[in-house]
C-alpha positions as CSV (number, residue, x, y, z in Angstrom):
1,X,77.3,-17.0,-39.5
2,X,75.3,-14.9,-37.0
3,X,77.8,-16.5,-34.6
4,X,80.9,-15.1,-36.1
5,X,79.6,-11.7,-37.1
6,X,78.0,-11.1,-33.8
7,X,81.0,-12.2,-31.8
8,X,83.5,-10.4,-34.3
9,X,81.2,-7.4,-33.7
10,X,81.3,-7.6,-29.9
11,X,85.3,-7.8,-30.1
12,X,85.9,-4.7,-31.9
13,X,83.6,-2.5,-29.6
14,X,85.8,-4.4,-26.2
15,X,89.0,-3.5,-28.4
16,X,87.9,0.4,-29.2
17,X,85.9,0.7,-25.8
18,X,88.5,-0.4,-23.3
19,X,88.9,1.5,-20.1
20,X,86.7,4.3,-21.9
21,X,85.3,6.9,-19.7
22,X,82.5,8.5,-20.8
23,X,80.7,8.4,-24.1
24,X,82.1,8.3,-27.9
25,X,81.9,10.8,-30.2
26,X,78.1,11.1,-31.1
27,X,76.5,9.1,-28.3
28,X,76.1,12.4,-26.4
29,X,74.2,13.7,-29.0
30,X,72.0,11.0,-30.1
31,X,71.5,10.0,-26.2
32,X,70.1,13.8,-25.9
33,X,68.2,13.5,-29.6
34,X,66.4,10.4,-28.2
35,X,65.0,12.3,-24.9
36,X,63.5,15.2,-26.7
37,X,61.9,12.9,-29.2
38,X,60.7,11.1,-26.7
39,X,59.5,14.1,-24.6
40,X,57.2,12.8,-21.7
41,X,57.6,9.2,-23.1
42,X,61.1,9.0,-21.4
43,X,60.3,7.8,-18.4
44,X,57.3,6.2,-19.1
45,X,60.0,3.9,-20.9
46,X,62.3,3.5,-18.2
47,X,59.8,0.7,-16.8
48,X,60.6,-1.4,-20.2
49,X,63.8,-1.9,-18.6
50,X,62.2,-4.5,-16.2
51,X,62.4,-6.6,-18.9
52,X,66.4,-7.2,-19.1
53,X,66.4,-7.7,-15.0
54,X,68.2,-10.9,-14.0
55,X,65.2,-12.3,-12.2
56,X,63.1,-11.5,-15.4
57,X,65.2,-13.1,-17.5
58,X,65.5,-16.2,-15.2
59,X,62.3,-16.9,-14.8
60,X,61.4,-16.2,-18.5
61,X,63.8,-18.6,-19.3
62,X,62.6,-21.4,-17.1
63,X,59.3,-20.7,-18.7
64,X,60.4,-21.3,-21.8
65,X,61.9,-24.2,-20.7
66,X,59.0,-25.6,-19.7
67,X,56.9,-24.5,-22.6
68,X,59.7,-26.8,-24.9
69,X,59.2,-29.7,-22.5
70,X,55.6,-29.6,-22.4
71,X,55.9,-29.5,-26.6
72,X,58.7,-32.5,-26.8
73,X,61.4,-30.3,-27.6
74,X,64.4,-31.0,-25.4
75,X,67.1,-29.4,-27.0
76,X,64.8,-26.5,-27.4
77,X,64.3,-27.0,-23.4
78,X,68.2,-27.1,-22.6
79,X,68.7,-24.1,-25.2
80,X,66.4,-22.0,-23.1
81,X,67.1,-22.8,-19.6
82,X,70.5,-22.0,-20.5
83,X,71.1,-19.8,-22.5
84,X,69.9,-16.2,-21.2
85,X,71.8,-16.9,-17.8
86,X,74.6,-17.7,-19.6
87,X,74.5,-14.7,-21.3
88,X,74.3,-12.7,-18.2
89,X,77.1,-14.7,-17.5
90,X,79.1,-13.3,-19.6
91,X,78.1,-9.7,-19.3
92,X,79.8,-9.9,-15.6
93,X,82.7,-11.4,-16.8
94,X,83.0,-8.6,-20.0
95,X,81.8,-5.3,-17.7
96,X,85.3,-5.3,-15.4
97,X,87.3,-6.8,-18.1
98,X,86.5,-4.1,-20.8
99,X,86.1,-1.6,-17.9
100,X,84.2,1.0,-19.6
101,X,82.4,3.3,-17.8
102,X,79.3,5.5,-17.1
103,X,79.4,7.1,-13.6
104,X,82.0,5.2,-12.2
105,X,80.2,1.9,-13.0
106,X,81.3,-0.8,-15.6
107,X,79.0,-0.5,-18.7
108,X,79.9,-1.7,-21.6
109,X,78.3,-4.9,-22.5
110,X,74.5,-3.2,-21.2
111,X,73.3,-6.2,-18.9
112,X,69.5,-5.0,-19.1
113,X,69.6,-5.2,-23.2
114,X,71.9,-7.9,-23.4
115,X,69.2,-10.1,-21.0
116,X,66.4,-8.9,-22.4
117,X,67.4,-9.7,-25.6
118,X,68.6,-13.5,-25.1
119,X,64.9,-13.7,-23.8
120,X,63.2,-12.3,-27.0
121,X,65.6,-14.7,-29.4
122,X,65.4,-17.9,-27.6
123,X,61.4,-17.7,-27.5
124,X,61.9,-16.3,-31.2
125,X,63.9,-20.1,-31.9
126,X,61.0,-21.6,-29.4
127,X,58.0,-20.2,-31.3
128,X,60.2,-21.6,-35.0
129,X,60.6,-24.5,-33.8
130,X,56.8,-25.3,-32.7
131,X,55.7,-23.9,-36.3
132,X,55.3,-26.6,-38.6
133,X,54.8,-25.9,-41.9
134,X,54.5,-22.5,-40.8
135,X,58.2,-22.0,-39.9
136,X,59.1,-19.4,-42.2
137,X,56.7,-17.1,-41.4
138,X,56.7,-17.4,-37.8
139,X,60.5,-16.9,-38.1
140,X,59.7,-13.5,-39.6
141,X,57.5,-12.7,-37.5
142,X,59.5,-13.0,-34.6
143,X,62.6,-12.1,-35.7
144,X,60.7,-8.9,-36.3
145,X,59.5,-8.7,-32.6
146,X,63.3,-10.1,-31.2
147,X,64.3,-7.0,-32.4
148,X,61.6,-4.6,-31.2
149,X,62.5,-6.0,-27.8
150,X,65.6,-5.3,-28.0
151,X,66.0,-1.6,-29.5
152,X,63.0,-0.4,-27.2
153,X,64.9,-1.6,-24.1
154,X,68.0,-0.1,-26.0
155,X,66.1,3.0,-26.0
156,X,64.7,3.0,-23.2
157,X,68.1,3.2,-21.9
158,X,70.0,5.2,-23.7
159,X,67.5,8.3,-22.9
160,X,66.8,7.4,-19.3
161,X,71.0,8.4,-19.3
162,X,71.3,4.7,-18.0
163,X,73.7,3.5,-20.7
164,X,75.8,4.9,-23.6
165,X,74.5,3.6,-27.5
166,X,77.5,1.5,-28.3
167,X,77.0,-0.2,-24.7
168,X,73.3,-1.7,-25.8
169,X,74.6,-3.0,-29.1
170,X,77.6,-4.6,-27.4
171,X,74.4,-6.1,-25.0
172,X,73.0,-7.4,-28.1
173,X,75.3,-8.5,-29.8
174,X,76.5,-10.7,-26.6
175,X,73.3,-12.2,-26.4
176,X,72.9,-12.9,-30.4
177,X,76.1,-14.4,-30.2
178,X,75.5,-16.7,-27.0
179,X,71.8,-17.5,-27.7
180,X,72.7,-18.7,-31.4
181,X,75.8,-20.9,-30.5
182,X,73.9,-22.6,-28.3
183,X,71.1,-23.3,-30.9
184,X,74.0,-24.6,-33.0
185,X,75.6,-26.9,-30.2
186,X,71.8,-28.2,-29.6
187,X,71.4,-28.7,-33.0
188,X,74.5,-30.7,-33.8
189,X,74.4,-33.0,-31.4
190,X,70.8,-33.6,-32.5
191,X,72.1,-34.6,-35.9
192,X,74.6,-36.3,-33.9
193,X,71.9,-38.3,-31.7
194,X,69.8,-38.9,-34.8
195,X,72.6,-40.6,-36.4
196,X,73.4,-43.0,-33.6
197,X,70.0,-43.9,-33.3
198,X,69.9,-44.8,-37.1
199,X,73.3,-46.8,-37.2
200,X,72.0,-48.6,-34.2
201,X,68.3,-49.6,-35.7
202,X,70.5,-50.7,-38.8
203,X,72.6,-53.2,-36.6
């Protein structure tokens, strides 16, 4: 379900964005809002934005990767090598083919919130999975903090003039959509494995 409304989400902003110049109808204003809110914090939030670089997000993820190994959880390994360079992926492919842009350089999906993000949800599904009988509390927990991750990078974006609003949710939403299919391929073909192994043990 997060899938489809994530992805159906993303569509309509590449539909309504497309070949856009400049920012929509209230993003100017809130982007302005945000920075004298923020007063001095502004810049001091700029340096968040590390967080959503390529190489962070690379190496986070082969962190993670190892983290899921080291706890027997293979899938969950393969889901988090994977996933948030496949998500930046994605965002290079989307930037030129939606062409929207913010001083004369494709914006719209934001790369930075988009990486960042796919980070925060696949140790989010990482931390789940390691639970126990704790699982639904950990997931609340970090589902909670996924989402902190993400909207303070958002922010930190939006009022450091680096990106327009809708271009951080379209970041998001590419990295919700990415990160959770692949959960869902992993955990089908678990299901999949699971149910060879038990026909096989029965022969």
């Amino acid at each position: 379900m997060a899938v489809l409304i994530a992805g159906t989400g993303l569509v309509a902003l590449a539909v309504h964005y497309r070949g856009v110049v400049g920012p929509g109808p209230f993003e100017a204003v809130l982007a302005v809002a945000l920075r004298e809110s923020l007063g001095g914090w502004t810049g001091a939030l700029r340096a968040l934005v590390v967080l959503g670089r390529p190489s962070t997000v690379i190496l986070a993820a082969l962190l993670m990767a190892v983290v899921a190994l080291i706890a027997g959880q293979p899938r969950m390994a393969i889901v988090a090598a994977i996933a948030p360079p496949l998500t930046g992926g994605f965002v290079l492919i989307l930037q030129p083919l939606i062409s929207r842009t913010l001083d004369g350089h494709v914006a719209l999906p934001s790369g930075h919130t988009a990486g960042a993000t796919s980070v925060a949800l696949v140790a989010a599904l990482l931390a789940v999975s390691l639970a126990g009988r704790y699982r639904r509390s950990v997931a609340a927990i970090a589902g909670v903090l996924s989402l902190t991750v993400a909207g303070t990078v958002a922010v930190a974006l939006v009022a450091n003039g680096l990106h327009y609003v809708s271009d951080t949710v379209a970041g998001f939403l590419v990295a919700v959509t990415v990160v959770f299919a692949m959960a869902l391929v992993a955990d089908v073909r678990g299901v999949h494995d699971r149910a060879v192994t038990g026909r096989y043990h029965q022969s």
